[in-house]
TIFIFI-676841 format. One line per field, with one value per atom (N, C-alpha, C, O): x, y, z; residue number from 1; atom name. Coordinates in nm, 3 decimals, always signed. Layout:
REM residues N
c1	(X ...)
c2	(Y ...)
c3	(Z ...)
num	(NUM ...)
atome	(CA ...)
END
This chain:
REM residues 178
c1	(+10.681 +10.695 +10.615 +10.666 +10.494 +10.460 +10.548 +10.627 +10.538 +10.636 +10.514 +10.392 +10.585 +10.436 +10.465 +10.570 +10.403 +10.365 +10.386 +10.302 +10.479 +10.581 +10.484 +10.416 +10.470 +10.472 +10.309 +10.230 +10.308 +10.203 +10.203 +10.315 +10.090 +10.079 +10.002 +9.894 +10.063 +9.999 +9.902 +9.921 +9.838 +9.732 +9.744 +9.767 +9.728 +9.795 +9.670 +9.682 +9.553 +9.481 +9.441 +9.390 +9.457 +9.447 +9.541 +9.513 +9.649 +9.752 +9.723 +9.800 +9.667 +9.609 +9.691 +9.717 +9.738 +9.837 +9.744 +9.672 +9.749 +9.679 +9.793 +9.910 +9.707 +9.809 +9.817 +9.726 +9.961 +10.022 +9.894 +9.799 +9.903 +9.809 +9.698 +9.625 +9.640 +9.479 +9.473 +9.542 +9.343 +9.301 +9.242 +9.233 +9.197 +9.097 +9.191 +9.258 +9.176 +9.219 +9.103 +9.015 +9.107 +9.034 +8.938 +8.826 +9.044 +8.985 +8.877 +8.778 +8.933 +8.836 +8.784 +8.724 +8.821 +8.789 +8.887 +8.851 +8.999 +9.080 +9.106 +9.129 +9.114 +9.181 +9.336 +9.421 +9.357 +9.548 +9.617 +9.725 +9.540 +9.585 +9.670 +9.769 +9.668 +9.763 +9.867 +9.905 +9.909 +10.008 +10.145 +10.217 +10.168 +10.302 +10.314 +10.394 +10.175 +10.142 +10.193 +10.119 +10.295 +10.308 +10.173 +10.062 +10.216 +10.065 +10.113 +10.232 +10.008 +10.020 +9.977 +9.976 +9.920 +9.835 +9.927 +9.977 +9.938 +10.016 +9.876 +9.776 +9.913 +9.845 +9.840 +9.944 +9.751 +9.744 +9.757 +9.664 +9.854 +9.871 +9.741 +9.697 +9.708 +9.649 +9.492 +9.428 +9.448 +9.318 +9.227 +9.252 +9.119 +9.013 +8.950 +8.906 +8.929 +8.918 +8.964 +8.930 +9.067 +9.175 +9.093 +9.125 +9.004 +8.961 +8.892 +8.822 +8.916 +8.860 +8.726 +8.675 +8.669 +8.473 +8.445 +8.355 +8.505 +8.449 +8.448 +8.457 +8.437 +8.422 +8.304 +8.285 +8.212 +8.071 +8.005 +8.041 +7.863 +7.766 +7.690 +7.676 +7.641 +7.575 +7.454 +7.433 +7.347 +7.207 +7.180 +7.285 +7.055 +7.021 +7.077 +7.080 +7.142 +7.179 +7.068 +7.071 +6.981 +6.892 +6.976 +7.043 +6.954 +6.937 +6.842 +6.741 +6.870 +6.760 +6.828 +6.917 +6.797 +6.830 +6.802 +6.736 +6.806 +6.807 +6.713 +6.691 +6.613 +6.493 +6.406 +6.307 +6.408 +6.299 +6.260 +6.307 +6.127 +6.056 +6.083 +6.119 +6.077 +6.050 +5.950 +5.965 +5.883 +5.780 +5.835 +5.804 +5.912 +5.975 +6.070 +6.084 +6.152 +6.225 +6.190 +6.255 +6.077 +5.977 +5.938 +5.988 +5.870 +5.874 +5.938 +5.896 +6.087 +6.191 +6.216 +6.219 +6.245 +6.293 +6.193 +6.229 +6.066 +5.943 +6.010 +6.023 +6.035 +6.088 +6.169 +6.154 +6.259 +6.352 +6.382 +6.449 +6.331 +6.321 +6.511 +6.544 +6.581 +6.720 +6.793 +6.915 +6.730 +6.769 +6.771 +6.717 +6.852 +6.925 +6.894 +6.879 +6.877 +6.884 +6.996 +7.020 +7.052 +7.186 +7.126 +7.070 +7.153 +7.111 +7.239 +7.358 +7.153 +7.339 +7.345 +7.243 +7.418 +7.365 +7.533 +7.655 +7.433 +7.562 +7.616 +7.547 +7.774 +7.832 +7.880 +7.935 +7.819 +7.886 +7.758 +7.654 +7.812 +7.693 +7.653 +7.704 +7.584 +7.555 +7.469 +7.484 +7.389 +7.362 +7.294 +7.240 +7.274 +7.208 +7.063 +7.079 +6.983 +6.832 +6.812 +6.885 +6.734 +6.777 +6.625 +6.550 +6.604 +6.449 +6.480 +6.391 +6.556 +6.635 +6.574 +6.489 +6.607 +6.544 +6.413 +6.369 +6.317 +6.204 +6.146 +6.090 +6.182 +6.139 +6.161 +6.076 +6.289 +6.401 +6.274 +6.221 +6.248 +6.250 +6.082 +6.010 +6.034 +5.922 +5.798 +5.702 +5.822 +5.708 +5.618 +5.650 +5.521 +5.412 +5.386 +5.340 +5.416 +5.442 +5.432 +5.540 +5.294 +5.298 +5.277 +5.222 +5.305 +5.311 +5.427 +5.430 +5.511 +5.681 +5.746 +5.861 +5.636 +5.656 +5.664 +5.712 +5.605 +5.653 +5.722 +5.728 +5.829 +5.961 +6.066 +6.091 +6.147 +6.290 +6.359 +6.399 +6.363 +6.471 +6.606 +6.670 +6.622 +6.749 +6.737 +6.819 +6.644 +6.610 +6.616 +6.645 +6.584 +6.551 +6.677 +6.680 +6.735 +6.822 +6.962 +6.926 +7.063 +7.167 +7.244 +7.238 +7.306 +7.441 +7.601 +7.663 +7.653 +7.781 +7.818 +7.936 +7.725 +7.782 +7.905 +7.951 +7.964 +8.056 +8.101 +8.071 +8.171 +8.184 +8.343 +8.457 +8.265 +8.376 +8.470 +8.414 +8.584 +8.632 +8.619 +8.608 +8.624 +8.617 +8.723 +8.722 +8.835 +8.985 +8.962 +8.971 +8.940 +8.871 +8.858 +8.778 +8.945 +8.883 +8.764 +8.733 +8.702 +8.624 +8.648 +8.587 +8.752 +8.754 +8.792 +8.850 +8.763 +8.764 +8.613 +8.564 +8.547 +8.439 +8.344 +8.236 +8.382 +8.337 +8.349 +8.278 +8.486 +8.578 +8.418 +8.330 +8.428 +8.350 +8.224 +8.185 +8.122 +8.031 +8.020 +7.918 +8.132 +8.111 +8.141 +8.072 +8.235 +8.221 +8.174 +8.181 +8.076 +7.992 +7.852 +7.774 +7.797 +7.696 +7.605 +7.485 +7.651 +7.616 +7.564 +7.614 +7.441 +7.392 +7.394 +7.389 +7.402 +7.471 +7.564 +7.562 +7.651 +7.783 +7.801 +7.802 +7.806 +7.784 +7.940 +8.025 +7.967 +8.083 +8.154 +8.097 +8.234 +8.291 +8.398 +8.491 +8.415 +8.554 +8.579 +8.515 +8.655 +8.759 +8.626 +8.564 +8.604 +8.481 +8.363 +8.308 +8.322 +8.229 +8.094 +8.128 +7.991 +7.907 +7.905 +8.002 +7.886 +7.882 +7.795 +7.739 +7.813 +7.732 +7.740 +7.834 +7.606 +7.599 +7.595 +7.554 +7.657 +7.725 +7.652 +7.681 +7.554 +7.467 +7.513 +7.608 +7.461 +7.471 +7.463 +7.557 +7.376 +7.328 +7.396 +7.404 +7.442 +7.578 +7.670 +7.678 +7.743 +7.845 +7.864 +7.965 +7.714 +7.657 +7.666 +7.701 +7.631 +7.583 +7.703 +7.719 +7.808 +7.965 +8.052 +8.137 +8.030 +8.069 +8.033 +8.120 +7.906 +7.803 +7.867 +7.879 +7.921 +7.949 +8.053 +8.064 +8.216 +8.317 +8.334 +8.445 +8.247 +8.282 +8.196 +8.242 +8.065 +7.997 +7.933 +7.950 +7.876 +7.774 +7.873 +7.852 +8.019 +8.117 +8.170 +8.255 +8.145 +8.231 +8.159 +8.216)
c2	(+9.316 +9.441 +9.433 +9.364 +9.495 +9.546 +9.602 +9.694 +9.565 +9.578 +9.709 +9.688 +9.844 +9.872 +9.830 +9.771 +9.850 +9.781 +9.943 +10.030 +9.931 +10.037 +9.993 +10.087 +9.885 +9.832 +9.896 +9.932 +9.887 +9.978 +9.971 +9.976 +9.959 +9.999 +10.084 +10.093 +10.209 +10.321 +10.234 +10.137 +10.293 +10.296 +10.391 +10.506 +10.356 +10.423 +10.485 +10.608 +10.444 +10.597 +10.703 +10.808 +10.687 +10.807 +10.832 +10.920 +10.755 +10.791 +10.716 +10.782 +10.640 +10.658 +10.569 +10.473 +10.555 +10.456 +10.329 +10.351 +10.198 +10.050 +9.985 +9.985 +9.906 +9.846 +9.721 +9.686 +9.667 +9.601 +9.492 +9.504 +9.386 +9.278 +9.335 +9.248 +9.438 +9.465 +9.459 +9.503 +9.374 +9.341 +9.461 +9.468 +9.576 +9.672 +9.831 +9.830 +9.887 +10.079 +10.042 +9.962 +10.118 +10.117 +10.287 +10.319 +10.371 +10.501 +10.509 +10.580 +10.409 +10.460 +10.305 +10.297 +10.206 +10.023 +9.985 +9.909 +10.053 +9.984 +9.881 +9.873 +9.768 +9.642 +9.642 +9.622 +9.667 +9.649 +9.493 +9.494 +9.371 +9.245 +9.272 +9.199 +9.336 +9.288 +9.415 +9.428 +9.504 +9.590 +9.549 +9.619 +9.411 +9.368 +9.269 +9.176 +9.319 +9.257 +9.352 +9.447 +9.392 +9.483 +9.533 +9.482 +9.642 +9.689 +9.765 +9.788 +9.803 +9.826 +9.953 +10.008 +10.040 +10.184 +10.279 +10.251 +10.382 +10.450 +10.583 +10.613 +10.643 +10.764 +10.897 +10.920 +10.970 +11.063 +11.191 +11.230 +11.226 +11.338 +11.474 +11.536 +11.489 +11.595 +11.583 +11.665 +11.424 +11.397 +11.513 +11.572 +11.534 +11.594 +11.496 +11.544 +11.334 +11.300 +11.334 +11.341 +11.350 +11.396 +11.544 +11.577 +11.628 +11.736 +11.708 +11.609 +11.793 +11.793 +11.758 +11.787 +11.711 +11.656 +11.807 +11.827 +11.946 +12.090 +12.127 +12.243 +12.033 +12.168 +12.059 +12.031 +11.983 +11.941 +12.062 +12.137 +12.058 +12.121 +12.012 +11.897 +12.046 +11.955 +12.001 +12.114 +11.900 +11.918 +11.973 +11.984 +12.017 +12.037 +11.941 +11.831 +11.959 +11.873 +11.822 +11.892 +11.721 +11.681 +11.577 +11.483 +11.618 +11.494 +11.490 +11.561 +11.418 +11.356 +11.284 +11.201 +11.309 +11.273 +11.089 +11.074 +11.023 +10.871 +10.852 +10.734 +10.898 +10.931 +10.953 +10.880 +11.031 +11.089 +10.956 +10.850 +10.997 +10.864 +10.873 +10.983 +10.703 +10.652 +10.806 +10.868 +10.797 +10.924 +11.105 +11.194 +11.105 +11.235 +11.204 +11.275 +11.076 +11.058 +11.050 +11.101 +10.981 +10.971 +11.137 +11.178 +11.252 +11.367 +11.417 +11.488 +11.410 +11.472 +11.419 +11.498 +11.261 +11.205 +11.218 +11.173 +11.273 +11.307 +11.493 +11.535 +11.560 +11.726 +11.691 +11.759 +11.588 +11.562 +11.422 +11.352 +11.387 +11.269 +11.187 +11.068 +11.293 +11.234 +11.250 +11.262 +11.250 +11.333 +11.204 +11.110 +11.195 +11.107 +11.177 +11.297 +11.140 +11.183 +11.099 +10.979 +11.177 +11.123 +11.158 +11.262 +11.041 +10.985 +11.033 +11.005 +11.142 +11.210 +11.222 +11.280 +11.192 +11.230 +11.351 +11.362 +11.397 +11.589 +11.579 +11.601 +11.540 +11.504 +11.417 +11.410 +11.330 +11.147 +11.151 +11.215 +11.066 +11.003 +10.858 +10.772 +10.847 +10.714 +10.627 +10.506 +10.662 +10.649 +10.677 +10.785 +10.660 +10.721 +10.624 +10.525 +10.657 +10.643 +10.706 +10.794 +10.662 +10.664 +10.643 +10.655 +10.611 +10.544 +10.399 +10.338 +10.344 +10.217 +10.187 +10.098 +10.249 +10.158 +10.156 +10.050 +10.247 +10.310 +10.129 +10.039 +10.126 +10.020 +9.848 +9.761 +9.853 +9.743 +9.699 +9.588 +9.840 +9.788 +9.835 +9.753 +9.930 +10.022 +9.968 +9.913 +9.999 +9.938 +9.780 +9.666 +9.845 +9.699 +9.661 +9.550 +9.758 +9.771 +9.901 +9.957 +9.992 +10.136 +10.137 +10.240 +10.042 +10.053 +10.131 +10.237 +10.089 +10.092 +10.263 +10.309 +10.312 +10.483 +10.541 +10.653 +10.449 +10.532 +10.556 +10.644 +10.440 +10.413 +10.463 +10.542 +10.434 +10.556 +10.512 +10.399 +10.616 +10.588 +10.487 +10.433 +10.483 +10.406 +10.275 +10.185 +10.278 +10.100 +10.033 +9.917 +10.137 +10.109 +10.181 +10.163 +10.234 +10.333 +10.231 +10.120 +10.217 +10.165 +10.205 +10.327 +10.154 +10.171 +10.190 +10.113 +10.316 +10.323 +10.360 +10.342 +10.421 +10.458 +10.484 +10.584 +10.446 +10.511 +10.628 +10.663 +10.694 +10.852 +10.891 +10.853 +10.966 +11.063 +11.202 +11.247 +11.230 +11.343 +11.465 +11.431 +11.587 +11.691 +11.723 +11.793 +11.636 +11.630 +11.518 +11.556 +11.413 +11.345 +11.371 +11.450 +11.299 +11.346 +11.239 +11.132 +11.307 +11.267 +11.112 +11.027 +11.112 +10.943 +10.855 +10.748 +10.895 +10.832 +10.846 +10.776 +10.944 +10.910 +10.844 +10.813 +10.809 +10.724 +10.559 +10.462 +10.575 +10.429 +10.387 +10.303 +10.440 +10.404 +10.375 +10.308 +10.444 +10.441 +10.337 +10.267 +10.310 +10.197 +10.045 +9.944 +10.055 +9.945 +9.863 +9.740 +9.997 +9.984 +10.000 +10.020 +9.995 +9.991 +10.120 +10.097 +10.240 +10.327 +10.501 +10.565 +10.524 +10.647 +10.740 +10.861 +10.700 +10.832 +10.801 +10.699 +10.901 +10.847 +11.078 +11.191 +11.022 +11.153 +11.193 +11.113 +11.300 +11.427 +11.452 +11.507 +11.424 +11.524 +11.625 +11.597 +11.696 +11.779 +11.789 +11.840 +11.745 +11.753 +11.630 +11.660 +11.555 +11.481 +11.531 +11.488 +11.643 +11.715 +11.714 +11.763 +11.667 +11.649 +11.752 +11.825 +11.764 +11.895 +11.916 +12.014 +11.749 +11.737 +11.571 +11.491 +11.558 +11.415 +11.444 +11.538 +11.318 +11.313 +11.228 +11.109 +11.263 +11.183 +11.085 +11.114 +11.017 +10.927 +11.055 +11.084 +11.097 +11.227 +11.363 +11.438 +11.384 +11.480 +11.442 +11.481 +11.367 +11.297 +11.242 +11.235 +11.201 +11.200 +11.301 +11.299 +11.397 +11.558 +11.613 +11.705 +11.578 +11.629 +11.537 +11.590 +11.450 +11.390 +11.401 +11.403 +11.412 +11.496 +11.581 +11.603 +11.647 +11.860 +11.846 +11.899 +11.740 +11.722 +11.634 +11.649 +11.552 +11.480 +11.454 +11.397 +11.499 +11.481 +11.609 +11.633 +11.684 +11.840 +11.924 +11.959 +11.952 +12.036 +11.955 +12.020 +11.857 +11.809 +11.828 +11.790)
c3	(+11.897 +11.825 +11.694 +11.606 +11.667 +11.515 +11.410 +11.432 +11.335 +11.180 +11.115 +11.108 +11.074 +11.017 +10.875 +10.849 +10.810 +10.713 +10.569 +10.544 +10.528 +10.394 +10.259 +10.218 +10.198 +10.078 +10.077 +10.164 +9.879 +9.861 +9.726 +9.675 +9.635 +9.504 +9.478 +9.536 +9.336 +9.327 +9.193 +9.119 +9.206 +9.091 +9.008 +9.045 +8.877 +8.704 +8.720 +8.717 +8.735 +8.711 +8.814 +8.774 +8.914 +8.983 +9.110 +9.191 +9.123 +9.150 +9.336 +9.404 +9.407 +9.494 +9.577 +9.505 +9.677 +9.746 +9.810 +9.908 +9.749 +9.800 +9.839 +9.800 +9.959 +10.059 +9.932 +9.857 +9.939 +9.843 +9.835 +9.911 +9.735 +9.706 +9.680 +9.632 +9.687 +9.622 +9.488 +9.397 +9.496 +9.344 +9.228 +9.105 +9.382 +9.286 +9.370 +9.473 +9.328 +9.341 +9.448 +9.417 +9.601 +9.701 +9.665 +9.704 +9.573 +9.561 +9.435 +9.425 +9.341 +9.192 +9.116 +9.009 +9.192 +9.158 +9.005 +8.914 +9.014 +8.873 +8.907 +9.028 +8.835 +8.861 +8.883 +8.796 +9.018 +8.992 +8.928 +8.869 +8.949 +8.953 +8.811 +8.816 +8.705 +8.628 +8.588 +8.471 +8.688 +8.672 +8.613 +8.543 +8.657 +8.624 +8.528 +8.521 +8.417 +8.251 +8.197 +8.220 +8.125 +7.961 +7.945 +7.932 +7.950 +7.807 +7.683 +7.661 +7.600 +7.471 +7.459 +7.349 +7.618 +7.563 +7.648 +7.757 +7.586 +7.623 +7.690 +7.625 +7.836 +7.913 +7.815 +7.754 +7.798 +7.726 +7.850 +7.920 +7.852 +7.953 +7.943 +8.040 +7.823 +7.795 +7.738 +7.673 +7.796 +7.797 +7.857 +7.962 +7.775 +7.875 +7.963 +8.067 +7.943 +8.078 +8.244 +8.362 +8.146 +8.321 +8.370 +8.484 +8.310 +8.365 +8.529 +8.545 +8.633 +8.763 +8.745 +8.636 +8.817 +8.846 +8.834 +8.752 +8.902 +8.932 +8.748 +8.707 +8.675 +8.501 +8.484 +8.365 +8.584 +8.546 +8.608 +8.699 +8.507 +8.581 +8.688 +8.647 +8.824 +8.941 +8.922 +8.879 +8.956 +8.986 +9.128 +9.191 +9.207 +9.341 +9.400 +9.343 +9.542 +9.611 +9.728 +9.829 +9.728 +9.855 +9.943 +9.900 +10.083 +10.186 +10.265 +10.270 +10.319 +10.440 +10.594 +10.583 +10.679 +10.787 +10.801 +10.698 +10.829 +10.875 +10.924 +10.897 +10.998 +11.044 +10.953 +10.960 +10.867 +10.783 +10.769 +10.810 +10.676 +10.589 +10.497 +10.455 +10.371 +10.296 +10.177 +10.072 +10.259 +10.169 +10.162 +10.083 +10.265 +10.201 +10.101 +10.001 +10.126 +9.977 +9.859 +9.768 +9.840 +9.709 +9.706 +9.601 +9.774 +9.761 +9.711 +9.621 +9.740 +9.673 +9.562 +9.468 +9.529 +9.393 +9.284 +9.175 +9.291 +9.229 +9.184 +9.069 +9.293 +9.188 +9.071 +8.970 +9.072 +8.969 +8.943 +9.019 +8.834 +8.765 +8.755 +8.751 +8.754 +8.769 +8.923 +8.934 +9.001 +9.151 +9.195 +9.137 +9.331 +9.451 +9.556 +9.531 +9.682 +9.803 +9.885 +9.870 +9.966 +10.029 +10.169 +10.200 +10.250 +10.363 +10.440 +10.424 +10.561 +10.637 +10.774 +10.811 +10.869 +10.979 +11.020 +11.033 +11.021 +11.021 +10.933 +10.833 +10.905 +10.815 +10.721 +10.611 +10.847 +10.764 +10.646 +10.641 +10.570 +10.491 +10.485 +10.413 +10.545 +10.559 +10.443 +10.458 +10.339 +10.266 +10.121 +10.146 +10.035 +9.920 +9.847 +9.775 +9.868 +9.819 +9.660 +9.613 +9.611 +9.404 +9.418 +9.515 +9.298 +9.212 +9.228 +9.288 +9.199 +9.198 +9.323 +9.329 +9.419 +9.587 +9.589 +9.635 +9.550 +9.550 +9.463 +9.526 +9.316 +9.232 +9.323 +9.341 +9.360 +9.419 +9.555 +9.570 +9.650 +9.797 +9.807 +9.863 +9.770 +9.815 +9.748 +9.802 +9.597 +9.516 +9.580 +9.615 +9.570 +9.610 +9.745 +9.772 +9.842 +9.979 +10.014 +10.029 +10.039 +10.080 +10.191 +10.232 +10.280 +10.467 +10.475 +10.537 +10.421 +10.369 +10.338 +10.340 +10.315 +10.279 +10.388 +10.407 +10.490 +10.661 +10.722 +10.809 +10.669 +10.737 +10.730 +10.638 +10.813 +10.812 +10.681 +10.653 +10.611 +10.493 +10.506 +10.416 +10.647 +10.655 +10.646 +10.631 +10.656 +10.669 +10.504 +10.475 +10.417 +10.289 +10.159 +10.037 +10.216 +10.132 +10.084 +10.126 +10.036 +9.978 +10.089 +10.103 +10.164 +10.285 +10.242 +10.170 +10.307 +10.258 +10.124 +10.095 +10.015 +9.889 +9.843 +9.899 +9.780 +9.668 +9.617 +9.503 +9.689 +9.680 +9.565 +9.539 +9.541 +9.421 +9.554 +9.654 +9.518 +9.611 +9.455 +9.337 +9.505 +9.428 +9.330 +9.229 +9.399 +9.304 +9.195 +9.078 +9.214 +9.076 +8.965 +8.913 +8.912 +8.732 +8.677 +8.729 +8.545 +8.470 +8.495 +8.560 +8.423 +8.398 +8.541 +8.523 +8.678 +8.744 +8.793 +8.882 +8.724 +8.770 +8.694 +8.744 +8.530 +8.446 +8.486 +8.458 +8.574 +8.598 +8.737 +8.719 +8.808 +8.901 +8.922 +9.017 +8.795 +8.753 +8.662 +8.664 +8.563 +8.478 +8.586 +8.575 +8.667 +8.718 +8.786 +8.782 +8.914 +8.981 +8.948 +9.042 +8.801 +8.746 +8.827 +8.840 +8.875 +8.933 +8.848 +8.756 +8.938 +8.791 +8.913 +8.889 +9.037 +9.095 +9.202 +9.270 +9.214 +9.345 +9.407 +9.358 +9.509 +9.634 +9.638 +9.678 +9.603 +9.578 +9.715 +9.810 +9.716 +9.863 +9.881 +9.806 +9.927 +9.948 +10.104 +10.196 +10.098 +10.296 +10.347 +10.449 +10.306 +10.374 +10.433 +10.535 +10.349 +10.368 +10.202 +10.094 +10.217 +10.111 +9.974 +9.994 +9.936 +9.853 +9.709 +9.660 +9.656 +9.532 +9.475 +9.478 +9.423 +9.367 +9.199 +9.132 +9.165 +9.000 +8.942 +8.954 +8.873 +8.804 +8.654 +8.580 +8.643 +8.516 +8.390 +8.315 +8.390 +8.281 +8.280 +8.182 +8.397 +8.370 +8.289 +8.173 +8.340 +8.286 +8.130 +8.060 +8.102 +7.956 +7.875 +7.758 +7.942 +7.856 +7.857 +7.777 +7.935 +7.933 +7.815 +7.744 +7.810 +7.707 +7.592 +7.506 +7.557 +7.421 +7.379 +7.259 +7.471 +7.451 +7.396 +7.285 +7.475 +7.466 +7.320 +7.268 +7.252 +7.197 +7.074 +6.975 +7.080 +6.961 +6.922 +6.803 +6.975 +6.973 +6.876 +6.760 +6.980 +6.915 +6.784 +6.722 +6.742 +6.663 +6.517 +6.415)
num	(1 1 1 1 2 2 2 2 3 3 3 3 4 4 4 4 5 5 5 5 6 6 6 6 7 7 7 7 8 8 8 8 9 9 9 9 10 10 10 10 11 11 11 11 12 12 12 12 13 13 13 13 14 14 14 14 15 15 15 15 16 16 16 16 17 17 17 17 18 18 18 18 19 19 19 19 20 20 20 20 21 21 21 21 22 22 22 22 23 23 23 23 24 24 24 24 25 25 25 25 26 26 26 26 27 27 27 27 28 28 28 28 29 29 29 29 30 30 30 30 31 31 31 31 32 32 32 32 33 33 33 33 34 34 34 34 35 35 35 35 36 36 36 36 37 37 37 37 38 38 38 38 39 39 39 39 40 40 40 40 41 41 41 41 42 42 42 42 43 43 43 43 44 44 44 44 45 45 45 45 46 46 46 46 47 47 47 47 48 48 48 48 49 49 49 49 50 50 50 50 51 51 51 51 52 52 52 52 53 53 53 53 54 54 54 54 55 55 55 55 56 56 56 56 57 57 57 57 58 58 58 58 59 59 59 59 60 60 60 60 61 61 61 61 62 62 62 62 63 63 63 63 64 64 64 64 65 65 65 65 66 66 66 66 67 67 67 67 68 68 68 68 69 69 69 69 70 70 70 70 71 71 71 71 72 72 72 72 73 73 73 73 74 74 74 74 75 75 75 75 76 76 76 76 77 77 77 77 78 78 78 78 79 79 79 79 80 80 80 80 81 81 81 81 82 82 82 82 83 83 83 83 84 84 84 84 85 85 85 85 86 86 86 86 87 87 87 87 88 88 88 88 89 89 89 89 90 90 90 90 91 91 91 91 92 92 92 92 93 93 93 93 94 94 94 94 95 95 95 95 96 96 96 96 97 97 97 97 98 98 98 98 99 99 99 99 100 100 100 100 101 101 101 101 102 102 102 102 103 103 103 103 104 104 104 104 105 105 105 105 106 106 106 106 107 107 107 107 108 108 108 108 109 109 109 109 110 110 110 110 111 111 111 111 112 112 112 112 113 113 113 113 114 114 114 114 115 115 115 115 116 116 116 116 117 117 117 117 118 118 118 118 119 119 119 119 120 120 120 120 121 121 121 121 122 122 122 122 123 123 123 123 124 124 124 124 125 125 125 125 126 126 126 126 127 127 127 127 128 128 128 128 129 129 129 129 130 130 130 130 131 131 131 131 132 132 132 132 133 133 133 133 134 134 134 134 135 135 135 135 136 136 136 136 137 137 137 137 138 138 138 138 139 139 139 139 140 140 140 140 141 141 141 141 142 142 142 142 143 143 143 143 144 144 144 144 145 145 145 145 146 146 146 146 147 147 147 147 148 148 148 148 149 149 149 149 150 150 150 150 151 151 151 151 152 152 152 152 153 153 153 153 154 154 154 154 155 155 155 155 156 156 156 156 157 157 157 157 158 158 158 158 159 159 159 159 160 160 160 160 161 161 161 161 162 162 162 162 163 163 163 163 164 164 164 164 165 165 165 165 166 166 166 166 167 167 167 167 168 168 168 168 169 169 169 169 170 170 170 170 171 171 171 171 172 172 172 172 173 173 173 173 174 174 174 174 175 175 175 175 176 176 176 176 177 177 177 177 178 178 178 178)
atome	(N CA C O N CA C O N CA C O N CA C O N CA C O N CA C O N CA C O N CA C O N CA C O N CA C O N CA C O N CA C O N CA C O N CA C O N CA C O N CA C O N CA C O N CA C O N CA C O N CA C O N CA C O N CA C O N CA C O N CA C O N CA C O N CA C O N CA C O N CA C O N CA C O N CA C O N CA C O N CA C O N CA C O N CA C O N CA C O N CA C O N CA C O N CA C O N CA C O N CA C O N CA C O N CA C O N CA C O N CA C O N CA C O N CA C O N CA C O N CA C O N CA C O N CA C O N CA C O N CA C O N CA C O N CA C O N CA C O N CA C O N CA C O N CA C O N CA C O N CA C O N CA C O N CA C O N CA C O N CA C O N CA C O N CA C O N CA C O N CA C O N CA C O N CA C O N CA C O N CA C O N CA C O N CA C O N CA C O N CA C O N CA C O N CA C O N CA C O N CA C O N CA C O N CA C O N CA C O N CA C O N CA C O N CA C O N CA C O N CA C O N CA C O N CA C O N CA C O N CA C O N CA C O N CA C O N CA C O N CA C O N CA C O N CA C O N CA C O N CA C O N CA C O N CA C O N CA C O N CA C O N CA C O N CA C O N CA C O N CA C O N CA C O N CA C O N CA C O N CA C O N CA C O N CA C O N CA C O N CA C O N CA C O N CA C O N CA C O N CA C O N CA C O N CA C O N CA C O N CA C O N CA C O N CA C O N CA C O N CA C O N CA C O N CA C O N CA C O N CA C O N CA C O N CA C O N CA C O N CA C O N CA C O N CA C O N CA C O N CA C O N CA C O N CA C O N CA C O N CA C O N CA C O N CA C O N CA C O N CA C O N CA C O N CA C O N CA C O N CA C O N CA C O N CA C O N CA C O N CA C O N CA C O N CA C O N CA C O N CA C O N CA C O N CA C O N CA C O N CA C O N CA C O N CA C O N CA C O N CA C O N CA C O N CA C O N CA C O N CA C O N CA C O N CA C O N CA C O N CA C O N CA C O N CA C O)
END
C-alpha cells in the first residue's frame, strides 16, 4: 500500500505548498532551510512589493518555434536591445534565448546562425505566473542572476519580465516620486 504523502512547507513569501525538506520555495527559490530560526523582520502587509507582476508595464512579446534558426533569433534580439525570445512549441515553452546565449554560445562561430535555436537557447526557464508579486519576481531574478524570466497565466505564455522593467518600476516607486 502507498502512504500519500500530507506533510508540506508553505513558504513566507509567496505562500506556495513544498513537499516537506526543501531547501528552496520550488515556486519563487526562497531558502526554506531556516524557517524554524527566529527572525527579527517583521512582513509588511501593505508593501508595494506585494503589488501583482500585471501593475508592470511588458515589452513586445517574441517567440520562435524550436526549428527556427539561430539567425532569426539574432533578427529579433537586434529590434530590441532589451528583448528575449522564448522558444515554444504550441504552448509549452521549452526555452528562452537572450544576448547572453548569442555572446555565451554563437559569437565566434557563424556556421552556428543556421541552427535550430534549440540546440543553442537556455532549456526549461524560470517562469513567473501572472499572480506573482513584485518581490517574487525580484526574489527570482536576484537569485537566479536572471534579466529575463517568461510570464504565464493558466500555463499559457503571455509576457517576459525584463531586468529593466522591474528597474524602472522601482525608480518610479522609490526614487523619481520621491
Amino acid at each position: 500500500m502507498v502512504q500519500e504523502m500530507t506533510d508540506f512547507v508553505i513558504c513566507p513569501s509567496c505562500g506556495y505548498k513544498n513537499i516537506s525538506g526543501a531547501d528552496t520555495c520550488e515556486n519563487c527559490t526562497t531558502d526554506l532551510r531556516t524557517l524554524d530560526v527566529p527572525g527579527t523582520s517583521q512582513i509588511v502587509p501593505d508593501s508595494e512589493l506585494l503589488e501583482p507582476l500585471t501593475s508592470l508595464r511588458f515589452s513586445s512579446l517574441r517567440t520562435l518555434g524550436p526549428n527556427d534558426t539561430v539567425r532569426q533569433a539574432v533578427a529579433l534580439l537586434k529590434e530590441d536591445a532589451d528583448a528575449a525570445v522564448v522558444v515554444v512549441d504550441g504552448t509549452n515553452i521549452l526555452g528562452i534565448f537572450t544576448e547572453r546565449d548569442v555572446l555565451k554560445r554563437i559569437a565566434g562561430d557563424p556556421a552556428r546562425l543556421d541552427a535550430p535555436i534549440s540546440e543553442y537557447m537556455t532549456p526549461d526557464p524560470v517562469i513567473l505566473r501572472e499572480t506573482d508579486t513584485i518581490a517574487i519576481a525580484l526574489n527570482k531574478m536576484g537569485d537566479g542572476g536572471f534579466r529575463h524570466i517568461p510570464m504565464v497565466d493558466d500555463n499559457r505564455l503571455v509576457a517576459v519580465l525584463t531586468a529593466r522593467e522591474l528597474a524602472n518600476w522601482l525608480m518610479d516607486k522609490y526614487f523619481r516620486g520621491a
